[in-house]
N, CA, C and O of each residue as an XYZ file, in Angstrom:
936
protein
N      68.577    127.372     68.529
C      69.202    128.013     69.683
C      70.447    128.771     69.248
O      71.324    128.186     68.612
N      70.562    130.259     69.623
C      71.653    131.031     69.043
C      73.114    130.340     70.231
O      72.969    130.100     71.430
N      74.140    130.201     69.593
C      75.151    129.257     69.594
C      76.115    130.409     70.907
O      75.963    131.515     70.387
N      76.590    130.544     71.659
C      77.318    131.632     72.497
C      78.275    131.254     72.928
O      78.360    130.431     73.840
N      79.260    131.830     72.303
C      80.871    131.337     72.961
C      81.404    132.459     73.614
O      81.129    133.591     73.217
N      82.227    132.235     74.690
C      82.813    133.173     75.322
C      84.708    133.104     75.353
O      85.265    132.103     75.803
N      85.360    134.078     74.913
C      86.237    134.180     74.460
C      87.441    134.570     75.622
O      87.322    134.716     76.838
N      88.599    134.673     74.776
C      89.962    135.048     76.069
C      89.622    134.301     77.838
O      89.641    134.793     78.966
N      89.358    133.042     77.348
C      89.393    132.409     78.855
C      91.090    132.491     79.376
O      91.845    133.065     78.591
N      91.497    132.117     80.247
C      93.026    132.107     80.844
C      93.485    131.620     82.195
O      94.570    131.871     82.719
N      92.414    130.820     82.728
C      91.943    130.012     83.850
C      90.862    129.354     83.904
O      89.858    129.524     83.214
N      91.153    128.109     85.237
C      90.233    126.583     85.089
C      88.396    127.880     86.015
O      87.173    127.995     85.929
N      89.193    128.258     86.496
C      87.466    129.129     87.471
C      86.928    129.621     86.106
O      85.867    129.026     85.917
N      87.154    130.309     85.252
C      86.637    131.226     84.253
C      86.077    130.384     83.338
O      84.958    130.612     82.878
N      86.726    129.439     83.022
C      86.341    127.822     81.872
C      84.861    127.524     82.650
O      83.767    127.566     82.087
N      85.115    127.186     84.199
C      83.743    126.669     84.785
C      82.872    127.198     84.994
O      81.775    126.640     85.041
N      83.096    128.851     85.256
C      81.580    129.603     85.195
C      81.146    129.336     83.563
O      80.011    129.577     83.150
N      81.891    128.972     82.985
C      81.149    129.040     81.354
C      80.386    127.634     80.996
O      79.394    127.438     80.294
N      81.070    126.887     81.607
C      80.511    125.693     81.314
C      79.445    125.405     82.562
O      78.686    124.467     82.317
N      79.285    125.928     83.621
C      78.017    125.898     84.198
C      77.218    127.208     83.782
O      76.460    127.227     84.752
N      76.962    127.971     83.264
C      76.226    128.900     82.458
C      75.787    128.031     81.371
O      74.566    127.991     81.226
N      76.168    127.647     80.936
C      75.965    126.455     79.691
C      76.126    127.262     78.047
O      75.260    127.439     77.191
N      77.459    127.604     78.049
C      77.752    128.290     77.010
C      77.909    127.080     76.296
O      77.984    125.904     76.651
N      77.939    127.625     75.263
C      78.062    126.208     73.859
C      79.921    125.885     73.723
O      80.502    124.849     74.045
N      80.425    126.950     73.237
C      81.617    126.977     72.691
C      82.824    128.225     73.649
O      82.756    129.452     73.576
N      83.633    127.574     74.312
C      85.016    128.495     75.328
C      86.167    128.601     74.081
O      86.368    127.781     73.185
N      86.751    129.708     74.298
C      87.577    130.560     73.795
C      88.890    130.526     74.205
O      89.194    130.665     75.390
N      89.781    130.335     73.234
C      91.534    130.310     74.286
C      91.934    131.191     73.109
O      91.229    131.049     72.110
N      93.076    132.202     73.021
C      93.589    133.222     72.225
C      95.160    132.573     72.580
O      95.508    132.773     73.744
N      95.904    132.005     71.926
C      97.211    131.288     71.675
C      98.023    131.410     70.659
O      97.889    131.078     69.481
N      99.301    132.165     71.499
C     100.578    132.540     70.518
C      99.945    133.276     69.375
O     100.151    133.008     68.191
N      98.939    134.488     69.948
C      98.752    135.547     68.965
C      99.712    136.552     68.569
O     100.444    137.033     69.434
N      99.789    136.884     67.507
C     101.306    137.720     66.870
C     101.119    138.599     67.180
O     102.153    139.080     67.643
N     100.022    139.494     67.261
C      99.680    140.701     68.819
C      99.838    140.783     70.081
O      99.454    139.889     70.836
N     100.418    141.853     70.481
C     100.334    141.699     72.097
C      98.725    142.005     72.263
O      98.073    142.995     71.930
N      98.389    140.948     72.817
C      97.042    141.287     73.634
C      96.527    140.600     75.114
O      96.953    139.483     75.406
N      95.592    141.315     76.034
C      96.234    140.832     77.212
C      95.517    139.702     77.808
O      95.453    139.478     79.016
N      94.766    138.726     76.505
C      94.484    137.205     76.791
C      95.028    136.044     76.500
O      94.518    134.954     76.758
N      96.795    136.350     75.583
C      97.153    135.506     74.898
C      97.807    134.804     76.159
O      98.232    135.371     77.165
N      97.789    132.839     75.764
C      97.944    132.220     76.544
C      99.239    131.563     75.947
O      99.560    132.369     75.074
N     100.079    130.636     75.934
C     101.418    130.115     75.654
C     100.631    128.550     75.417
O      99.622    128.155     76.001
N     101.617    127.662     74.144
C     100.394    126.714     74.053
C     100.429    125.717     75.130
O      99.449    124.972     75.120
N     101.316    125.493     76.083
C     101.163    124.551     77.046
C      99.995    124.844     77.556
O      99.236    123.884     77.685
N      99.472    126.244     78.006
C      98.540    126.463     79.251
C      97.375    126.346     78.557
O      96.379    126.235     79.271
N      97.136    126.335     76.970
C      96.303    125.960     76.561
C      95.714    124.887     76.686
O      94.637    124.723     77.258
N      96.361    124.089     76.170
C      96.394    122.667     76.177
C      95.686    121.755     77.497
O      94.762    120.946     77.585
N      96.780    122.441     78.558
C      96.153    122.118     79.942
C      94.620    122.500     80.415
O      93.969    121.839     81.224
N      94.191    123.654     79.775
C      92.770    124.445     80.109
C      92.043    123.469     79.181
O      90.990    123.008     79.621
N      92.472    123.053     77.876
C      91.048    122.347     76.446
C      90.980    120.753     77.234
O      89.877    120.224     77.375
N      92.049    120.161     77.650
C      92.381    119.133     78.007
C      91.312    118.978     79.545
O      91.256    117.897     80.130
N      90.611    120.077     79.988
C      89.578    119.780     80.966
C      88.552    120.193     80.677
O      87.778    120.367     81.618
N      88.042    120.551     79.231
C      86.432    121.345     79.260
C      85.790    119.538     79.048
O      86.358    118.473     78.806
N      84.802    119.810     79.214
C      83.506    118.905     78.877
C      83.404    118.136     77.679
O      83.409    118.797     76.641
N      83.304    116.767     77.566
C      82.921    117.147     75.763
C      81.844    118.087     75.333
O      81.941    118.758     74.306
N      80.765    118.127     76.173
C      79.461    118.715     75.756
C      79.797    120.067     75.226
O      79.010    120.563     74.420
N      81.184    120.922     75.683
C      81.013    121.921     75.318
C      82.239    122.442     74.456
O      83.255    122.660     75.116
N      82.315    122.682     73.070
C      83.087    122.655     72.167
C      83.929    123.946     72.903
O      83.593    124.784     73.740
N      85.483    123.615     71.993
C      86.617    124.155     72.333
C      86.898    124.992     70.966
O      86.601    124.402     69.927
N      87.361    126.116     70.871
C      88.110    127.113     69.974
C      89.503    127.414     70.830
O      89.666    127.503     72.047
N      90.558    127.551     69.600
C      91.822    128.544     69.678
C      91.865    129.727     68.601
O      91.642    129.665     67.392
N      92.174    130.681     69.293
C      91.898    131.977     68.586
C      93.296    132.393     67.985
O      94.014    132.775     68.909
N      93.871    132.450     66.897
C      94.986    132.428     66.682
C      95.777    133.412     65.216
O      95.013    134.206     64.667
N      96.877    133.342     64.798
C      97.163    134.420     63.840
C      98.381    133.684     63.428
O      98.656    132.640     64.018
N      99.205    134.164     62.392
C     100.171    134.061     61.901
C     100.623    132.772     60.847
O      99.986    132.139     60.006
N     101.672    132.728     61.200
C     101.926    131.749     59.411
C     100.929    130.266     59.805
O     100.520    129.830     60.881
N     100.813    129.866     58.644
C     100.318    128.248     58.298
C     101.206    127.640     59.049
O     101.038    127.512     60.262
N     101.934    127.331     58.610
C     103.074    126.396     59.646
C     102.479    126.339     60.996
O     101.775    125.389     61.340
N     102.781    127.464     61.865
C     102.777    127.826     62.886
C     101.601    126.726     63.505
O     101.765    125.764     64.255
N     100.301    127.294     62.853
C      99.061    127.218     63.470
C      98.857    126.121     62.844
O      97.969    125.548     63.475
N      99.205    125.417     61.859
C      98.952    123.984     62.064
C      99.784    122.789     63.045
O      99.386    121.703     63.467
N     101.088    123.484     63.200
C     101.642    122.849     64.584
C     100.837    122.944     65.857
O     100.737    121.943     66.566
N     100.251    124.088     66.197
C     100.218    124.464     67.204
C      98.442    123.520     67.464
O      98.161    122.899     68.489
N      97.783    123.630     66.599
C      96.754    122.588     66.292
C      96.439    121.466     66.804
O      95.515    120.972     67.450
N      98.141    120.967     66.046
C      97.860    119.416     66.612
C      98.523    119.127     67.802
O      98.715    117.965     68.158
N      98.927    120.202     68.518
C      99.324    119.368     69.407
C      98.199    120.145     70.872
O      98.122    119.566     71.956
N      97.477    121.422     70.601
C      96.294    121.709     71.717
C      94.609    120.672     71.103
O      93.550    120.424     71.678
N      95.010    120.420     70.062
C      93.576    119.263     69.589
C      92.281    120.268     69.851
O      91.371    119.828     70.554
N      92.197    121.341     69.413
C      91.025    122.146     69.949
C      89.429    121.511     68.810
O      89.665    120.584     68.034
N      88.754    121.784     68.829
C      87.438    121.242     68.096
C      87.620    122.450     66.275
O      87.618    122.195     65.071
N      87.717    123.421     66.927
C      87.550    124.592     66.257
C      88.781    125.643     66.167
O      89.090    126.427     67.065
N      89.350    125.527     65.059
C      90.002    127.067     65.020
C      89.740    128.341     64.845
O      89.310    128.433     63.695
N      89.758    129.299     65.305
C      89.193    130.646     64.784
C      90.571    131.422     63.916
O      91.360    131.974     64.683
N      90.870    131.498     62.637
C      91.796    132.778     61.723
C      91.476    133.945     62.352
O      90.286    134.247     62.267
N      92.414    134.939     63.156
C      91.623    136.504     63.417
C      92.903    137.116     63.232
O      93.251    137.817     64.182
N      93.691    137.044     62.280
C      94.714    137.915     62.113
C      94.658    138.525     60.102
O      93.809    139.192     59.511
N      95.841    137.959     59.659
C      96.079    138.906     58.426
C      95.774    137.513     56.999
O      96.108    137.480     55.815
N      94.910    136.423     57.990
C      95.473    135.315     56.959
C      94.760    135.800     55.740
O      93.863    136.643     55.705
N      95.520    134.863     54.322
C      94.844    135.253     52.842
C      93.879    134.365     52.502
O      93.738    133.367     53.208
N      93.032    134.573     51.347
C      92.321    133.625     51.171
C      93.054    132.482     50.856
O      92.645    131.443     51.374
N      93.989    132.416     50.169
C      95.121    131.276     50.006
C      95.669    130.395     51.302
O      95.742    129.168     51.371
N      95.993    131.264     52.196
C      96.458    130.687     53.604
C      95.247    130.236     54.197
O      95.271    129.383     55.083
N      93.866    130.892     53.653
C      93.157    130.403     55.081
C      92.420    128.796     54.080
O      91.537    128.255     54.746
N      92.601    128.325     53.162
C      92.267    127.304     52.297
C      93.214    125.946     52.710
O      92.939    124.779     52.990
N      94.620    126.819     52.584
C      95.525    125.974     53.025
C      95.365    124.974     54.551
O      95.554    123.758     54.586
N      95.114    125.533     55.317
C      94.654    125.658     56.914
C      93.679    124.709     56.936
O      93.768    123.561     57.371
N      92.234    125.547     56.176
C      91.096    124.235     56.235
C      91.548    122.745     56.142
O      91.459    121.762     56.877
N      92.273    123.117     54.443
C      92.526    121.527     54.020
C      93.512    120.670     54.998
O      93.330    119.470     54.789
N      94.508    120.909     56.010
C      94.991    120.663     57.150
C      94.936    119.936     58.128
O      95.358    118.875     58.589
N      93.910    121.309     58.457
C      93.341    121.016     60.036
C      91.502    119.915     59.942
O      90.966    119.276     60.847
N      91.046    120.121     58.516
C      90.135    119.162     58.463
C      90.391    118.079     58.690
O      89.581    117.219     59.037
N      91.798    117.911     58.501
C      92.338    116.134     58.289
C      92.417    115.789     59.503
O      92.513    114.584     59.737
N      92.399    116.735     60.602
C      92.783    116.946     61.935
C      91.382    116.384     62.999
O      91.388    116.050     64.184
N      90.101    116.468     61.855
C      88.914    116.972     62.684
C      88.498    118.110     62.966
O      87.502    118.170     63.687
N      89.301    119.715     62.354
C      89.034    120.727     63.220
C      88.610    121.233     62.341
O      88.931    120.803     61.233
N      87.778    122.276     62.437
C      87.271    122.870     61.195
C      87.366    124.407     61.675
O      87.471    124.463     62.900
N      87.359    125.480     61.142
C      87.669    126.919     60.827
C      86.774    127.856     60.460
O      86.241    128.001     59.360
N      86.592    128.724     61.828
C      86.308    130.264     61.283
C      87.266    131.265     61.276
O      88.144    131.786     61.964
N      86.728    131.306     60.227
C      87.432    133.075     59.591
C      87.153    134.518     60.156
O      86.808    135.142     59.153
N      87.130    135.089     60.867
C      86.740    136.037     60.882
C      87.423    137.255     60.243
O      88.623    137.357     59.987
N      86.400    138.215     60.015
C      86.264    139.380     58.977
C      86.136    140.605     59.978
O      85.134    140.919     60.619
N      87.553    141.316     59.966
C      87.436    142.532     60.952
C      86.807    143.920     60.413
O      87.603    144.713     59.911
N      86.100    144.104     60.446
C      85.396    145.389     59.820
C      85.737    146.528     60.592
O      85.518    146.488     61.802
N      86.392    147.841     59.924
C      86.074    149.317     60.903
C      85.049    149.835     60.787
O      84.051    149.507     60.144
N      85.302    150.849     61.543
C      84.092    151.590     61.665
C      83.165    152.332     60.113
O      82.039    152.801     59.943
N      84.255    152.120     59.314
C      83.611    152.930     57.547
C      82.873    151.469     57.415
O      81.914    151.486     56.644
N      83.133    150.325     57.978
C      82.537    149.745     57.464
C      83.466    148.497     56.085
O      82.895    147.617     55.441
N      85.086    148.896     56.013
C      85.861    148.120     55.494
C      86.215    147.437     55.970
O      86.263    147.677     57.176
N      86.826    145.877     55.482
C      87.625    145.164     56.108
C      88.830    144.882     56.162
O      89.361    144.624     55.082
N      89.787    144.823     57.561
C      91.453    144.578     57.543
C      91.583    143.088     56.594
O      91.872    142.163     57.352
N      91.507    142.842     55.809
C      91.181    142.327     54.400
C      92.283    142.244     53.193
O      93.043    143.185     52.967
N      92.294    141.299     52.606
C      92.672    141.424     50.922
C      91.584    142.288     50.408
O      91.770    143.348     49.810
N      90.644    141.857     50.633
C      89.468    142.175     49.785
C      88.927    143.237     51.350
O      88.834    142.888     52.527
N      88.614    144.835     50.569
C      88.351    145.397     51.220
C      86.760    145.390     51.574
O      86.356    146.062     52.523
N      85.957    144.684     50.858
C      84.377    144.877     50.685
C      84.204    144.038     51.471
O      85.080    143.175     51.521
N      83.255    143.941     52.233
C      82.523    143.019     53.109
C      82.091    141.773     52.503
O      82.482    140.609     52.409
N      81.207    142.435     52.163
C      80.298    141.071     50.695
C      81.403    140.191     50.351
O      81.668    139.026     50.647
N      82.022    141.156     49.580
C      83.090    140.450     48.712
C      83.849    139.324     48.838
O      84.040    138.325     48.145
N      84.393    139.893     50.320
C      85.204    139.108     51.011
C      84.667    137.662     51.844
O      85.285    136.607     51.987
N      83.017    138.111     52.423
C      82.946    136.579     52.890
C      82.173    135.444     51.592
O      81.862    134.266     51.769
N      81.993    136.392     50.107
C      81.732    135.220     49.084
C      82.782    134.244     49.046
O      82.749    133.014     49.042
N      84.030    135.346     49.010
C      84.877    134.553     48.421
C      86.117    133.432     49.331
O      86.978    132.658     48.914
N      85.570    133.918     51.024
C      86.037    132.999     52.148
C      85.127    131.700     52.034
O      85.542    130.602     52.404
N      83.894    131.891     51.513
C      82.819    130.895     51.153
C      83.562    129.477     50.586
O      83.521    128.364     51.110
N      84.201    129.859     49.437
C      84.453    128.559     48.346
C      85.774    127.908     49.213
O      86.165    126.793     48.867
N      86.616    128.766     50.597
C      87.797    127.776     51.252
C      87.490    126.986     51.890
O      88.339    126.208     52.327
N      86.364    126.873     52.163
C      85.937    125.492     52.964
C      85.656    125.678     54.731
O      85.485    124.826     55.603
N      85.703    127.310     54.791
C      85.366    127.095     56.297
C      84.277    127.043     56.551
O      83.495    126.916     55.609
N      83.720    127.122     57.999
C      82.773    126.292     58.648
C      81.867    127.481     58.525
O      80.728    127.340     58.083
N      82.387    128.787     58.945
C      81.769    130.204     59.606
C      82.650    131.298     59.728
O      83.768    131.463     60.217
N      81.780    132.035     59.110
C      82.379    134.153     59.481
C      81.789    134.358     60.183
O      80.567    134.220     60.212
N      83.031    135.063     61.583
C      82.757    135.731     62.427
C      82.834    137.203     62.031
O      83.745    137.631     61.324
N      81.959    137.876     62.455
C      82.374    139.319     62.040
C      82.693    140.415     63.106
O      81.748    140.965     63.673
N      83.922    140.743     63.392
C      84.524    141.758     64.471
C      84.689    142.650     64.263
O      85.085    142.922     63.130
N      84.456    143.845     65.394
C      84.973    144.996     64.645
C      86.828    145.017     65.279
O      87.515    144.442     66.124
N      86.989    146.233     64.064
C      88.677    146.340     64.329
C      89.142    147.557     64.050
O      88.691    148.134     63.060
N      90.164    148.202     64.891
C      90.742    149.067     64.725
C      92.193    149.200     64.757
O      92.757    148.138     65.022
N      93.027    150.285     64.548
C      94.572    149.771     64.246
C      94.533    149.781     65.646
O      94.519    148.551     65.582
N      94.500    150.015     66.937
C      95.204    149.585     67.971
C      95.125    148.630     68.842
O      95.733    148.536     69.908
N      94.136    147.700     68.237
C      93.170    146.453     68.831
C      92.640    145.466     67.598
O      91.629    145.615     66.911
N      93.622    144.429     67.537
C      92.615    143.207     66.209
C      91.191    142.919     66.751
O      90.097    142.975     66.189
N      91.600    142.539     68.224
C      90.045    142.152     68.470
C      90.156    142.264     69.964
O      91.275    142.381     70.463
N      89.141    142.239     70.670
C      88.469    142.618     71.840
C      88.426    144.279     72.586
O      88.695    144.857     73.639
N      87.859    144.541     71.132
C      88.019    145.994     70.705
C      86.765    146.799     72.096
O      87.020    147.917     72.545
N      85.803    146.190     72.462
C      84.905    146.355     73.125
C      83.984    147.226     72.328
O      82.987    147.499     72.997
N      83.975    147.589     71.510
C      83.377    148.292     70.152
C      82.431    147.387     69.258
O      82.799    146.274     68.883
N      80.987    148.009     68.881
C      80.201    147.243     68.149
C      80.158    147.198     66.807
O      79.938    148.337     66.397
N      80.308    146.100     65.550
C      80.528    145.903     64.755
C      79.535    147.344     64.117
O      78.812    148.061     64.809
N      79.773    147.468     62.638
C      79.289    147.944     61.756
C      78.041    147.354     61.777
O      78.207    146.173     61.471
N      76.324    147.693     62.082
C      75.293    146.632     61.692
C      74.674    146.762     59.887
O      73.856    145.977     59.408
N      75.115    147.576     59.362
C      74.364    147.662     57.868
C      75.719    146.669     57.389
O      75.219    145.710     56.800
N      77.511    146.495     57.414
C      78.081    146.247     57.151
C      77.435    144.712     57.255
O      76.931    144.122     56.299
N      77.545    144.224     58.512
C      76.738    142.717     59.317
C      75.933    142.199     58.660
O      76.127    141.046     58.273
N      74.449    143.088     58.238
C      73.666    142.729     57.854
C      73.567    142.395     56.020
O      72.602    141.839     55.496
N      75.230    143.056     55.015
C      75.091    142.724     54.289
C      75.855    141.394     53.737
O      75.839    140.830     52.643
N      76.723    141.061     55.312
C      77.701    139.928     54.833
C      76.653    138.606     55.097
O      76.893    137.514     54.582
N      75.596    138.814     55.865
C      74.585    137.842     56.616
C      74.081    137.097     55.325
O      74.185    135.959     54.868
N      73.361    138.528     54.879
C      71.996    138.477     53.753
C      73.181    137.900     52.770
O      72.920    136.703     52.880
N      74.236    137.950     51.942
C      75.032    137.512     50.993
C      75.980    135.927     51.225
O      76.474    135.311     50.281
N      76.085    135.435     52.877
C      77.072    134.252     52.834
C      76.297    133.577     52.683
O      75.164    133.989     52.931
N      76.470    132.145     52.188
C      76.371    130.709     51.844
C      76.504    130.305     53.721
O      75.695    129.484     54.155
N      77.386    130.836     54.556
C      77.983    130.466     55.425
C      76.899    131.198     56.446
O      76.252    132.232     56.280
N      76.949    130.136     57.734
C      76.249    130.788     59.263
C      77.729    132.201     59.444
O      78.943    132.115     59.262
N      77.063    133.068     59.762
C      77.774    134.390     60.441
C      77.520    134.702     61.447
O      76.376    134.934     61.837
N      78.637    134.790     62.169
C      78.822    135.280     64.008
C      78.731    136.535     64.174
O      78.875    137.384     63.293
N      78.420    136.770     65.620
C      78.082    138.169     65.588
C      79.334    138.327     66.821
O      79.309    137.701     67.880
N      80.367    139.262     66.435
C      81.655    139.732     67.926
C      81.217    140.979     68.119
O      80.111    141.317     67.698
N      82.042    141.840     68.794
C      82.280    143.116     68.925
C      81.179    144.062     69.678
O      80.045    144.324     69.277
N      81.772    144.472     70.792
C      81.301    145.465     71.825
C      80.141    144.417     72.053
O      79.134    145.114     71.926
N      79.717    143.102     72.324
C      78.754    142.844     72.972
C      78.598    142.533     74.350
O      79.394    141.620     74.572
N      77.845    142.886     75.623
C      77.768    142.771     76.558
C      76.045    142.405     77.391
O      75.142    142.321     76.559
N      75.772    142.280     78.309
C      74.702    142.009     78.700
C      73.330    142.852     78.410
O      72.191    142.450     78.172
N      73.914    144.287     78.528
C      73.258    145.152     78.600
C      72.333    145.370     76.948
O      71.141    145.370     76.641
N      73.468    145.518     76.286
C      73.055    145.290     74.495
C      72.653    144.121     73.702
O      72.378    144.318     72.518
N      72.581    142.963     74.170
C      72.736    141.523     73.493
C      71.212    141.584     73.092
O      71.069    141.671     71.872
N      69.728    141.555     74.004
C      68.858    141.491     73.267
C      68.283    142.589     72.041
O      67.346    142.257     71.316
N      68.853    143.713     71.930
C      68.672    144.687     71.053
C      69.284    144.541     69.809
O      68.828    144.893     68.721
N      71.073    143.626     70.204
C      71.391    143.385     68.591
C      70.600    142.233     68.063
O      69.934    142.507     67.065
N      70.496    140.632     68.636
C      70.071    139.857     68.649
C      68.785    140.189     67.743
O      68.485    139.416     66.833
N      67.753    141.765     68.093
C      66.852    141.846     67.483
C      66.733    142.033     66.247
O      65.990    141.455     65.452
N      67.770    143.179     66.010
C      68.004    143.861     65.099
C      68.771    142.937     64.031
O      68.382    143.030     62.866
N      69.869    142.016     64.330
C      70.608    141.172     63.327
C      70.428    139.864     63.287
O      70.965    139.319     62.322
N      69.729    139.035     64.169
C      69.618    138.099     64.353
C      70.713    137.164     63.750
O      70.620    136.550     62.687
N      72.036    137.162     64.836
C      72.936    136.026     64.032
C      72.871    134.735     64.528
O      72.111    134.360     65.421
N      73.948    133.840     63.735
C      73.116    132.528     64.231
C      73.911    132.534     65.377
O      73.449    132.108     66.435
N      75.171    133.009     65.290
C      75.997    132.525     66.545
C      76.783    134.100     67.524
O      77.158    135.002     66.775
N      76.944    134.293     68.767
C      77.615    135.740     69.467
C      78.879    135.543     69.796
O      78.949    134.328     69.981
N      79.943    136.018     69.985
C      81.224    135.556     70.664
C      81.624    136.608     71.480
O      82.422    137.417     71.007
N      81.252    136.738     72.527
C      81.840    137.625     73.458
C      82.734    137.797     74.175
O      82.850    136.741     74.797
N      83.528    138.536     74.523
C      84.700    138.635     75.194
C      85.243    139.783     76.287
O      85.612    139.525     77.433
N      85.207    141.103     75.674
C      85.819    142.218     76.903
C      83.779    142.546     77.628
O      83.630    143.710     77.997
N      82.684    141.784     77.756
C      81.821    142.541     77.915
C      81.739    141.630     78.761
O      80.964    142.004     79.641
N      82.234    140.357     79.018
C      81.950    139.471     80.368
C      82.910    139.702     80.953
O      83.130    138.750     81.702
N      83.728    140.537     81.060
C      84.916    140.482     82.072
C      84.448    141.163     83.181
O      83.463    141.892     83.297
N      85.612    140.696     84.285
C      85.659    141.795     85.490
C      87.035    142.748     85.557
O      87.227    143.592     86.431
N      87.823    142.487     84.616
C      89.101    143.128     83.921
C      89.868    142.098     82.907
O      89.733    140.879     83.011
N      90.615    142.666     82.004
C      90.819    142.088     81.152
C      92.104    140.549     82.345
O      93.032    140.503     83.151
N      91.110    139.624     81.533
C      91.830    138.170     81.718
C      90.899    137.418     82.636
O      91.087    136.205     82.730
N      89.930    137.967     83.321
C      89.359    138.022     84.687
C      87.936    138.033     84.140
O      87.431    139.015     83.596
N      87.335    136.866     84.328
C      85.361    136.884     83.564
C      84.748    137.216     85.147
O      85.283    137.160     86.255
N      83.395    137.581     84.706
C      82.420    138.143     85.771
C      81.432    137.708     85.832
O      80.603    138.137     85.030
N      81.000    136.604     86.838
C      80.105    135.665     87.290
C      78.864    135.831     86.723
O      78.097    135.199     85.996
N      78.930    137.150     87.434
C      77.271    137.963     87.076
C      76.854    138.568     85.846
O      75.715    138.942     85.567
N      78.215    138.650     84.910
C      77.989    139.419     83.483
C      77.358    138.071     82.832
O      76.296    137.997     82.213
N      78.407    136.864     83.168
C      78.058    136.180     82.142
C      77.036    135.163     82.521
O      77.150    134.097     81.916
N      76.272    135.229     83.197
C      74.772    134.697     83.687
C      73.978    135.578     83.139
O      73.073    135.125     82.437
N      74.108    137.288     83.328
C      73.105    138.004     82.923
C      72.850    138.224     81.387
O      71.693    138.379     80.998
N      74.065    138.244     80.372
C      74.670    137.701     79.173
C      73.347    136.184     78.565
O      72.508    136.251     77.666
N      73.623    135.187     79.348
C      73.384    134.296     78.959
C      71.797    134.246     79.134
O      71.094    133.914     78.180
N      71.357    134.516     80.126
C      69.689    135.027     80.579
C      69.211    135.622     78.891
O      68.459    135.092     78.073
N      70.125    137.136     78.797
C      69.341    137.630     77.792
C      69.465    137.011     76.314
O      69.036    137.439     75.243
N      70.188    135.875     76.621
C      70.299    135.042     75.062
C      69.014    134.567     74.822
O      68.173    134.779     73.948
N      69.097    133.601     76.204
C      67.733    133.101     75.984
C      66.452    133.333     75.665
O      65.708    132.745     74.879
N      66.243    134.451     76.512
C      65.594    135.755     76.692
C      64.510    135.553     75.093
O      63.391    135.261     74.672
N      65.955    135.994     74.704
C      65.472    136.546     73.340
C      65.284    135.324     72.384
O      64.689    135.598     71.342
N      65.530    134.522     72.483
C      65.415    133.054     71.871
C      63.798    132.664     71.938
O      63.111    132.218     71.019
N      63.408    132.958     73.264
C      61.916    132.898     73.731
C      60.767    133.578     72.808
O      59.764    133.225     72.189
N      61.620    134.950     73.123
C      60.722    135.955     71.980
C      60.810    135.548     70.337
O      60.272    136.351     69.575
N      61.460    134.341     69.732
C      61.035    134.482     68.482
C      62.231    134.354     67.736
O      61.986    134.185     66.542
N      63.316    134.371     67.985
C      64.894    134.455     66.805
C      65.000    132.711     66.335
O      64.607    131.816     67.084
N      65.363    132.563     65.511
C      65.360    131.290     64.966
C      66.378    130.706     65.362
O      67.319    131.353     65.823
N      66.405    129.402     65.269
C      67.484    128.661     65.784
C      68.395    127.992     64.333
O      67.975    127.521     63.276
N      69.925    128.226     64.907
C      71.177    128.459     64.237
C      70.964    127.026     63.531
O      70.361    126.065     64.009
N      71.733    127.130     62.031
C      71.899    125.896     61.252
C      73.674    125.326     61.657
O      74.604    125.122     60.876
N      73.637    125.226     62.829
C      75.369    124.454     63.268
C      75.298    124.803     64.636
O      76.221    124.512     65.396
């Protein structure tokens, strides 16, 4: 079963259409070093993870120093961290070894532009999720990115870029960027990842999810699950 998390939650209504849709994994974006217009403060985090389900795993979407985000860790207890800022392969090793001790385990995600490079040490795709491989995280997400947006760019990843970090990780790879209801069974076809993370394509404005996106979203997951895509190793 392909794995579907839905991202930039920022209220208890928006948490519950997700968890009665029966998304796998909810999304909180906390004390991101970007202005962006889902970041939450970590109290209100805390208060939102502190009511999901167990059944349905928790992520914080987050950026900036080690320190920071291993404080901020232990005290929202999320299941999952997501890296989506400038971390190094050094910082994001550091983090694993951490927050594992924590229980939490870490995706990385890999912002790709439109050429197809990544906001990166390592500018190569490949390159970069071999060598995120040996830090010990769980999963690469792959987003697209541009300088005026890290993420919820509403823009669809690079797919030859996608398809060569897929075919090359050791690691399950997520599929972000520009996905919405309308497109989900066409990439799904075309890339088959194990896991989607969506975000500006279920909204009804940014901060604000849409009942009907993310039912119709979740329909065509299945959808396509029916027709034949294999089911995710995590």
């Amino acid at each position: 079963m392909t794995r579907v998390k839905i991202c930039g939650l920022m209220n208890q209504s928006d948490v519950n259409l997700c968890v009665q849709a029966g998304v796998d994994m909810v999304g909180f974006v906390v004390d991101y070093p970007v202005d962006v217009p889902w970041n939450l403060t970590e109290k209100e985090a805390k208060r939102l993870i502190s009511r999901v389900p167990s059944s349905v795993s928790t992520c914080v979407v987050v950026g900036g120093q080690p320190e920071s985000i291993i404080e901020l860790a232990k005290s929202v207890n999320p299941d999952v961290v997501q890296l989506h800022y400038k971390e190094t392969l050094q910082e994001t090793a550091e983090l694993v070894s951490a927050l594992q001790a924590q229980g939490i385990t870490i995706i990385k995600a890999l912002r790709v532009d439109k050429e197809g490079r990544c906001d990166f040490e390592i500018a190569d795709p490949v390159r970069a999720a071999k060598e995120l491989a040996q830090t010990g995280v769980t999963a690469i997400l792959v987003d697209s990115y541009t300088e005026v947006r890290p993420g919820g760019t509403g823009m669809t990843v690079d797919l030859a870029a996608f398809r060569a970090i897929q075919k090359n990780s050791p690691l399950p790879v997520i599929l972000a960027g520009g996905l919405n209801p309308t497109n989900i069974s066409f990439l799904l076809q075309q890339v088959r990842p194990y896991g989607v993370d969506v975000l500006t394509g279920v909204e009804a404005k940014p901060g604000q999810k849409d009942e009907g996106k993310i039912k119709a979203f979740m329909q065509n997951v299945r959808q396509a699950e029916v027709n034949g895509l294999p089911n995710p190793l995590f």
